[in-house]
C-alpha positions as CSV (number, residue, x, y, z in Angstrom):
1,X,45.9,39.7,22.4
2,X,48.0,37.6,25.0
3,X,51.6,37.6,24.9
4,X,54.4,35.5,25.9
5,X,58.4,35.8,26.0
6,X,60.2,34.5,23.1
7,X,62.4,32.4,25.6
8,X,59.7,29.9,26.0
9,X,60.7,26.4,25.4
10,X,58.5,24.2,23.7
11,X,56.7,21.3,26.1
12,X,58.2,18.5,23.7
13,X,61.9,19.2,24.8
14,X,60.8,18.9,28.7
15,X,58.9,15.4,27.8
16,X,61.9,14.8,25.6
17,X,64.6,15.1,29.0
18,X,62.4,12.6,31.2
19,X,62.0,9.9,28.2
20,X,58.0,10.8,28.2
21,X,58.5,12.0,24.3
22,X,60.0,8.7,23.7
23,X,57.3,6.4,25.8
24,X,54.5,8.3,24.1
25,X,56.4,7.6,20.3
26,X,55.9,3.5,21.4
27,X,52.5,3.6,22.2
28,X,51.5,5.6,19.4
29,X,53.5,2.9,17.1
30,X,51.7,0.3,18.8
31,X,48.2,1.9,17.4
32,X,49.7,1.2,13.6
33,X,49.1,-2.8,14.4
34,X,45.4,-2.2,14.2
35,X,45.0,1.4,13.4
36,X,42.6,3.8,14.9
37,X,45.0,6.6,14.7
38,X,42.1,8.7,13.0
39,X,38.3,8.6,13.3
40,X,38.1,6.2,10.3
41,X,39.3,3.5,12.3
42,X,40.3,1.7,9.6
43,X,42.1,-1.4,12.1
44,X,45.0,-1.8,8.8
45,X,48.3,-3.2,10.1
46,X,50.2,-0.2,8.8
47,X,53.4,-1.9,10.7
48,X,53.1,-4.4,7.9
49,X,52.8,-2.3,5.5
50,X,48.7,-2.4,4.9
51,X,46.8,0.3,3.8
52,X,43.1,2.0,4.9
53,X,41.7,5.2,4.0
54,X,44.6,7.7,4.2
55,X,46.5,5.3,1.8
56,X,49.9,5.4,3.7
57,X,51.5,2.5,5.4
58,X,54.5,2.5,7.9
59,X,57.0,5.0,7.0
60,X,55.0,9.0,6.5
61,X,55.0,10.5,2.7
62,X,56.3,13.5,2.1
63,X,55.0,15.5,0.1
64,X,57.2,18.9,0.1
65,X,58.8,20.8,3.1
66,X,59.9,24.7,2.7
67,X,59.7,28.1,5.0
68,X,55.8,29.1,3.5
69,X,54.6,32.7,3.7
70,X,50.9,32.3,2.9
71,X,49.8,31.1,6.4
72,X,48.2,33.2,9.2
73,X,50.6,36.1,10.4
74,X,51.2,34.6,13.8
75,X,53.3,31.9,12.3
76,X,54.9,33.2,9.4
77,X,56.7,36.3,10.9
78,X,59.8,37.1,8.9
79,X,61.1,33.8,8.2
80,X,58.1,31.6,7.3
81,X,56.4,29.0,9.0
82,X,58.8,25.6,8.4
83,X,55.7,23.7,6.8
84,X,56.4,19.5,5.7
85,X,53.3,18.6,3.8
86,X,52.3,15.2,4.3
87,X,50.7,13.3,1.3
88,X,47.8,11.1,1.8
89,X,44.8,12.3,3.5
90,X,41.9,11.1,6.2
91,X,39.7,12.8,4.5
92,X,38.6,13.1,0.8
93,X,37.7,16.3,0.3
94,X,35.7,16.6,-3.2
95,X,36.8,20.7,-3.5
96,X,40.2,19.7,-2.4
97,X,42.9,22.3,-3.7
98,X,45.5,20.2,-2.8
99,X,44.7,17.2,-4.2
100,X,47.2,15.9,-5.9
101,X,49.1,15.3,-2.3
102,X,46.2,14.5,-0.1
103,X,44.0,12.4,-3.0
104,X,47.0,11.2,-5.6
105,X,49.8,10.8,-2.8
106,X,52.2,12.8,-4.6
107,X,55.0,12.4,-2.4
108,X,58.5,10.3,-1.2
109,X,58.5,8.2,1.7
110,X,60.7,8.6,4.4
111,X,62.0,7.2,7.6
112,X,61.4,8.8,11.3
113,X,65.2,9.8,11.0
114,X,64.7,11.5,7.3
115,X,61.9,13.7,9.0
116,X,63.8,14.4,12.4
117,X,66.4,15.8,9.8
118,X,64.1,17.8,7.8
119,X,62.8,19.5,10.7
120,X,66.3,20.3,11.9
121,X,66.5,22.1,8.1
122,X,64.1,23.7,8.2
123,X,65.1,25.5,12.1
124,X,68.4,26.1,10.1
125,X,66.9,28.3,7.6
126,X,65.3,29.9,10.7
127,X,61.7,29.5,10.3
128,X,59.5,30.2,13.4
129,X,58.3,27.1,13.6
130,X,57.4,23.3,12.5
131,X,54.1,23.2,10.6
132,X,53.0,19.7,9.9
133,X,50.4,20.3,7.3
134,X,47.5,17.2,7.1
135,X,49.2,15.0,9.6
136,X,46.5,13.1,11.7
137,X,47.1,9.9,10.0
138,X,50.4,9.8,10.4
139,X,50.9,11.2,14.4
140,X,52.9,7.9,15.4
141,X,55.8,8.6,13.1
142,X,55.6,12.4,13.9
143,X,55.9,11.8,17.7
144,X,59.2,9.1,16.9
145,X,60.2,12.3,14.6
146,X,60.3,14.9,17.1
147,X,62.2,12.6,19.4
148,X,64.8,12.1,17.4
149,X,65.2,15.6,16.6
150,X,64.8,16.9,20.2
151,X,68.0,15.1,21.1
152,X,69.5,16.2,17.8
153,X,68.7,20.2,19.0
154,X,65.4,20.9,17.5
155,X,64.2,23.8,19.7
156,X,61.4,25.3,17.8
157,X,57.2,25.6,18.7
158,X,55.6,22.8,17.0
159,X,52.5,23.3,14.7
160,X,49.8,20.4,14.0
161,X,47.3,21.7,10.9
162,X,44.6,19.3,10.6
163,X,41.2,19.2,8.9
164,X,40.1,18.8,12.7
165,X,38.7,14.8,12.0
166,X,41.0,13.6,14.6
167,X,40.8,11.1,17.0
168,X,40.6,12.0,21.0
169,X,42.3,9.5,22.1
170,X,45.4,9.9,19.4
171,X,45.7,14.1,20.8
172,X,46.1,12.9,23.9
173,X,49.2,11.7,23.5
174,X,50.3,14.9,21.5
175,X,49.8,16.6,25.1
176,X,52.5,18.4,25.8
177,X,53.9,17.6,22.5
178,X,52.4,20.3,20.3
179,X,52.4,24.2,20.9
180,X,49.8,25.0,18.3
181,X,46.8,23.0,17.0
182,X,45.4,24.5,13.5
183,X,42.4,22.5,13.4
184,X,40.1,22.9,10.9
185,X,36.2,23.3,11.6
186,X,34.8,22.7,8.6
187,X,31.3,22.0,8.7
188,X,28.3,22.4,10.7
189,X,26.2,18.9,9.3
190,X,27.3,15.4,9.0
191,X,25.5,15.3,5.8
192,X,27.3,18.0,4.1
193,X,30.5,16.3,5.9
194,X,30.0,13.0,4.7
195,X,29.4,13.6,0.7
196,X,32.1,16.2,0.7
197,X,34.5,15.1,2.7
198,X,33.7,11.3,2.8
199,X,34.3,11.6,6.7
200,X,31.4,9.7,8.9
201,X,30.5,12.0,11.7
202,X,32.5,15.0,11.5
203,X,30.4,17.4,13.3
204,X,31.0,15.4,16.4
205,X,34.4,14.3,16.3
206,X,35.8,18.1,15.3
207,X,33.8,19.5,18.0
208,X,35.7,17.1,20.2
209,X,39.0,17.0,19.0
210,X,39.0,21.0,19.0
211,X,37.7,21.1,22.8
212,X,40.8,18.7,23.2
213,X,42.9,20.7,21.6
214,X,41.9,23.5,23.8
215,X,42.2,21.7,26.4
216,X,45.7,21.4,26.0
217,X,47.1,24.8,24.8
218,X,44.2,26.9,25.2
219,X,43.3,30.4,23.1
220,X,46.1,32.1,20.8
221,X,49.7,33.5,22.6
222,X,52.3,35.8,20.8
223,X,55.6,36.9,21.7
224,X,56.5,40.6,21.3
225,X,56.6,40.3,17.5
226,X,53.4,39.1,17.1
227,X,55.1,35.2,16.5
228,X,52.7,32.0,17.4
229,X,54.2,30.6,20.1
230,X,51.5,29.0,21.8
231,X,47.6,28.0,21.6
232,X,45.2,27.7,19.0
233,X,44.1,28.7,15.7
234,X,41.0,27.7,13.6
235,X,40.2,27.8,10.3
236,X,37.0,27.8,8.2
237,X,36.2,27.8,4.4
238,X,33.6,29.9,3.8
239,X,31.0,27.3,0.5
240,X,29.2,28.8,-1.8
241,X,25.2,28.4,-0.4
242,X,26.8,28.3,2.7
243,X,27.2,25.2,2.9
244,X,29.5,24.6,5.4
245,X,26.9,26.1,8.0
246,X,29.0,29.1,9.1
247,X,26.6,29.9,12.1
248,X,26.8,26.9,13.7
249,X,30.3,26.5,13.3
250,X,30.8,30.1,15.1
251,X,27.9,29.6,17.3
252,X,30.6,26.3,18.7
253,X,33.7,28.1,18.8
254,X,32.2,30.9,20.6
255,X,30.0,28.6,23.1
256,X,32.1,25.7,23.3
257,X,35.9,26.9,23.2
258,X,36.3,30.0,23.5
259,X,35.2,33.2,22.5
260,X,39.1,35.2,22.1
261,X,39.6,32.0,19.6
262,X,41.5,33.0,16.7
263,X,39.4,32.2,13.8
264,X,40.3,33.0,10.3
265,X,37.3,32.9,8.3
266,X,38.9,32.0,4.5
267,X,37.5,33.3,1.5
268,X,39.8,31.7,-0.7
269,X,37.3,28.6,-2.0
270,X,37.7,27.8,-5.7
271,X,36.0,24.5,-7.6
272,X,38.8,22.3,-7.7
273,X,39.3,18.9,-8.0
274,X,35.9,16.4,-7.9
275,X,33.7,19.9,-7.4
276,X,34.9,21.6,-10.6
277,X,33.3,18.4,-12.6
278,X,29.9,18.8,-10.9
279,X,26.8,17.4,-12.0
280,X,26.8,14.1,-9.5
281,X,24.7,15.7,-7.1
282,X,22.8,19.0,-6.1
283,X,25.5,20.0,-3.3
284,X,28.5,19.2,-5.7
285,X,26.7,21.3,-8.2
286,X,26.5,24.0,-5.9
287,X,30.4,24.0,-5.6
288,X,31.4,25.1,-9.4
289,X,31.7,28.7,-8.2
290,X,33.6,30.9,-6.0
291,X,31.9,32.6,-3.2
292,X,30.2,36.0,-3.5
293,X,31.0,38.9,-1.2
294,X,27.9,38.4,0.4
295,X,28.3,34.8,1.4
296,X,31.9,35.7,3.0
297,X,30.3,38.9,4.7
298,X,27.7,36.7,6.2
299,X,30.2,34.4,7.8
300,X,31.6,37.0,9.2
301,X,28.6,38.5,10.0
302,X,28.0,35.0,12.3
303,X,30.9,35.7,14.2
304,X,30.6,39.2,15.4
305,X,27.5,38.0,16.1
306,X,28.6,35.4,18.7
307,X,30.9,37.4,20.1
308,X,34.4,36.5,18.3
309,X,36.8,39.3,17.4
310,X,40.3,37.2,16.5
311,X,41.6,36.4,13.2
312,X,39.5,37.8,10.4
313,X,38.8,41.5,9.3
């Protein structure tokens, strides 16, 4: 497992001293006017308040923000990981457990400035790092965000944790930016992708926003505590029936990113939300119970068997 110096300082704050942080915050702002911030290209005038899919206009919702000790180890250390959950959602995920953020919009909006300052809190109460938690449609505001609170002292590693249906184009401008993309990789067939998650061609844009993200910060870095402080992380919630196509999601990672990825293989799936209803279709059926041992041992199973190692027992 690679390691890194705690003394390493986050790209943002070098992009912040040569006004980069800043010029990137514009252009992304400039996307709201006709928005294809995220793959559903929805082409809303957020800027004037209109609303697409994810159901949030100009200023980001806010759902909750606290230093969270249920994440991966790498992040939450001691202290927590400094998570700000984000309401709204560009996905609807019918199994959601979160859903009353990501599907009701349970949450307060508030300005670039408001979220500079709750970042700043949270590095006060001395979490190990910034955790935006469902934030793809709402990047533009994040960037203007972490500009603010880069001049205001903000020094800690930034974490972006998506459900990996994010636009190319949009991570390229968090280059730099972000230390730690936790991208989902949810699915191995657009079919399964689209009547669960309501997302049109997710196969395809994850596998290209995750070699992106790659790209950028490359496999999993700790300090000498074992703390995050750069690279990447990816998760994947093991469905009943496998569903989600477990072998072809590892057979990617391993082929296509990386094969020292840090994968955490979840086991933690419970019908919630549209799925504990059922009866609408043969796949939502299948999601009105947990997984069995066997299921989770068999995506596992899929990525010993491509030759990952990271993350998961």
């Amino acid at each position: 497992m690679a390691e890194a110096q705690r003394s390493q300082r986050p790209g943002y704050l070098h992009l912040s001293g040569s006004g980069e942080l800043e010029e990137r915050a514009r252009r992304a702002h400039e996307v709201l006017r006709d928005c294809v911030v995220c793959p559903q290209e929805c082409r809303v005038n957020r800027i004037e308040g209109e609303l697409g899919f994810c159901r949030t206009g100009l200023l980001p919702m806010v759902s909750s923000y606290s230093p969270h000790f249920g994440e991966e180890s790498p992040l939450v250390g001691r202290n927590g990981s400094g998570t700000i959950f984000f309401a709204g959602c560009n996905m609807r995920c019918e199994f959601c457990q979160n859903f009353s953020i990501s599907q009701c919009g349970i949450g307060t909006a508030v300005s670039c400035e408001d979220l500079a300052g709750i970042m700043l809190r949270l590095q006060e109460r001395r979490c190990h790092n910034i955790n935006f938690v469902s934030p793809s449609h709402v990047v533009p505001q994040i960037l203007r965000a972490v500009a603010i609170a880069a001049d205001r002292g903000l020094s800690l590693p930034l974490v972006y944790n998506s459900g990996g249906y994010d636009s190319v184009e949009t991570l390229r401008l968090l280059d730099g930016v972000i230390d730690i993309y936790m991208p989902d990789a949810k699915y191995g067939r657009d079919d399964v992708a689209w009547e669960l998650s309501h997302a049109p061609g997710y196969t395809a844009r994850m596998q290209a926003a995750l070699a992106e993200m790659h790209r950028q910060v490359g496999d999993l870095v700790v300090d000498a505590d074992g703390i995050a402080v750069r690279g990447m992380i990816i998760r994947h919630l093991v469905l009943p029936g496998n569903l989600a196509n477990s072998e072809i999601v590892m057979k990617f990672i391993a082929e296509e990113i990386s094969r020292d990825s840090y994968v955490n293989i979840m086991a933690q799936y419970h019908p919630a939300w549209r799925a504990a209803e059922g009866g609408r279709s043969p796949v939502l059926a299948a999601l009105q119970r947990p997984i069995t041992a066997r299921e989770y041992a068999y995506a596992i199973e899929c990525a010993r068997e491509n030759g990952l190692s990271r993350g998961f027992p």
